[in-house]
C-alpha positions as CSV (number, residue, x, y, z in Angstrom):
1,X,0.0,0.0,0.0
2,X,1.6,3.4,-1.1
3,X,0.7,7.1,-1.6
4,X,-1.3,7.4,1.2
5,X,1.1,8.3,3.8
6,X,3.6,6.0,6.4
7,X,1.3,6.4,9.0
8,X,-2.2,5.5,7.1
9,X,-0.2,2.9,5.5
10,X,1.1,0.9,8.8
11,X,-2.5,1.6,10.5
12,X,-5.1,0.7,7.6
13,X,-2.8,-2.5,7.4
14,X,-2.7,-3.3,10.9
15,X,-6.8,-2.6,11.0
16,X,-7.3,-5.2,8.1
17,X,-5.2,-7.4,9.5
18,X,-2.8,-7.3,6.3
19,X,0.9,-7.7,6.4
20,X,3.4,-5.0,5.1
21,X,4.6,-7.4,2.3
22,X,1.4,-8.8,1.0
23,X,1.3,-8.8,-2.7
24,X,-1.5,-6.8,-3.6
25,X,-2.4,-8.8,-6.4
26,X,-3.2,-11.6,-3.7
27,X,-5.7,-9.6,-1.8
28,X,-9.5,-10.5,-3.3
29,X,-11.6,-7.5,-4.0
30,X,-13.9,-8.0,-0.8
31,X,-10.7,-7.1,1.4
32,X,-9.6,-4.8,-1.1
33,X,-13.2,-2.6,-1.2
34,X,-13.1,-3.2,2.8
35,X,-9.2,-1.7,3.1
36,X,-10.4,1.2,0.9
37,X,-13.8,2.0,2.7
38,X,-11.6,2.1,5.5
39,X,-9.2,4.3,4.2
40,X,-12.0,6.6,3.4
41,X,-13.4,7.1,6.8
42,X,-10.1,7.8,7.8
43,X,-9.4,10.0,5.9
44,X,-12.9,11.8,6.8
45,X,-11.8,12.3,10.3
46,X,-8.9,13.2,9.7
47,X,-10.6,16.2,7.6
48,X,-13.3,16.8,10.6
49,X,-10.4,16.3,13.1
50,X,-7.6,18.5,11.1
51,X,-5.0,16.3,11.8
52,X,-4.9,12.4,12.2
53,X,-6.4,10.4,14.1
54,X,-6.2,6.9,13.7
55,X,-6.1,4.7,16.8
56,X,-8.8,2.7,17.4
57,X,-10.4,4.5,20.4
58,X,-9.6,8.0,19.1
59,X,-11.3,7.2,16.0
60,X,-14.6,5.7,17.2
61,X,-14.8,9.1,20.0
62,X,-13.6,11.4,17.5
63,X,-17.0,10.0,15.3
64,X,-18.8,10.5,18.0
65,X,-18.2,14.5,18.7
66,X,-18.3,15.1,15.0
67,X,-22.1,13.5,14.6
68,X,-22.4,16.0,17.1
69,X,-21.2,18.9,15.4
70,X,-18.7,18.9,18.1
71,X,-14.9,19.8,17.6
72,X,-12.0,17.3,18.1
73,X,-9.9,18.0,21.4
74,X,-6.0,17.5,20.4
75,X,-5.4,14.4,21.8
76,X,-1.9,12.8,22.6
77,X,-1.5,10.7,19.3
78,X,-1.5,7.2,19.4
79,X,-1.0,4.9,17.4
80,X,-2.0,1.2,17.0
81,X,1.7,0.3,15.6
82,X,3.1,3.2,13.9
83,X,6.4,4.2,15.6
84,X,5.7,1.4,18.3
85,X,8.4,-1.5,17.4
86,X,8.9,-3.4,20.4
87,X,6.1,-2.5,22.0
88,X,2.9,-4.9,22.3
89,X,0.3,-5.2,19.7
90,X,-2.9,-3.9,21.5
91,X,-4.9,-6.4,19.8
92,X,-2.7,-9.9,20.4
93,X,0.5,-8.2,22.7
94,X,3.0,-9.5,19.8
95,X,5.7,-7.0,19.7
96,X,5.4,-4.5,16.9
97,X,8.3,-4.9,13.9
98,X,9.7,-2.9,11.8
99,X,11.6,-2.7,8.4
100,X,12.9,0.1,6.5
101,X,11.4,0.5,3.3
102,X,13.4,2.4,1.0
103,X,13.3,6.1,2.8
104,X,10.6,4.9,5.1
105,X,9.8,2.6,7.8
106,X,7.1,-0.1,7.7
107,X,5.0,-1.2,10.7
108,X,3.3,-4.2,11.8
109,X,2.1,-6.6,14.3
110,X,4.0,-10.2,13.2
111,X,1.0,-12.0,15.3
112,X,-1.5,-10.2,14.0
113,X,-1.3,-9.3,10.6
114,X,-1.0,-12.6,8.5
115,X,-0.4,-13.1,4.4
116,X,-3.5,-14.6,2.5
């Protein structure tokens, strides 16, 4: 996954369970159309938001005050495994890895996030 940013890229991933070094010609359109809805409602509160938000928690409360009309406090960010190698997965406590990737650095969760 590219163009969309290091930090969208190592948390959509992680969200779909996908592993930085999944072919994307092995990923079937139902995950594919699932990775991109997802990229889109991201990408929505981040717009709402004005800057990105993309753990879990933050995500679901930061939906919640903008169906309210209601502005986005600037939390701490956090991050599901973006710039947390070593540090446990919070969905299976597998530490986060992490690869450079020409001038960038991948993310991922090596228990969580499996090739098709």
């Amino acid at each position: 996954m590219s163009g969309i940013g290091t930090v969208y890229r190592a948390e959509l991933l992680w969200r779909a369970g996908i592993a930085p070094h999944t072919p994307g010609s092995s990923i079937d359109a139902e995950t594919l159309a699932a990775l991109w809805d997802d990229a889109c409602d991201l990408l929505a509160v981040r717009l709402g938001a004005g800057w990105i938000v993309a753990h879990p928690d933050q995500v679901a409360e930061a939906k919640r005050l903008l169906a309210r009309g209601e502005e986005i406090p600037r939390w701490a960010k956090r991050y599901a495994v973006y710039r947390r190698r070593g540090l446990p997965c919070p969905r299976c406590g597998t530490p986060v890895a992490s690869e450079r990737l020409g001038l960038q650095t991948m993310y991922w969760c090596p228990g969580w996030q499996e090739y098709p």
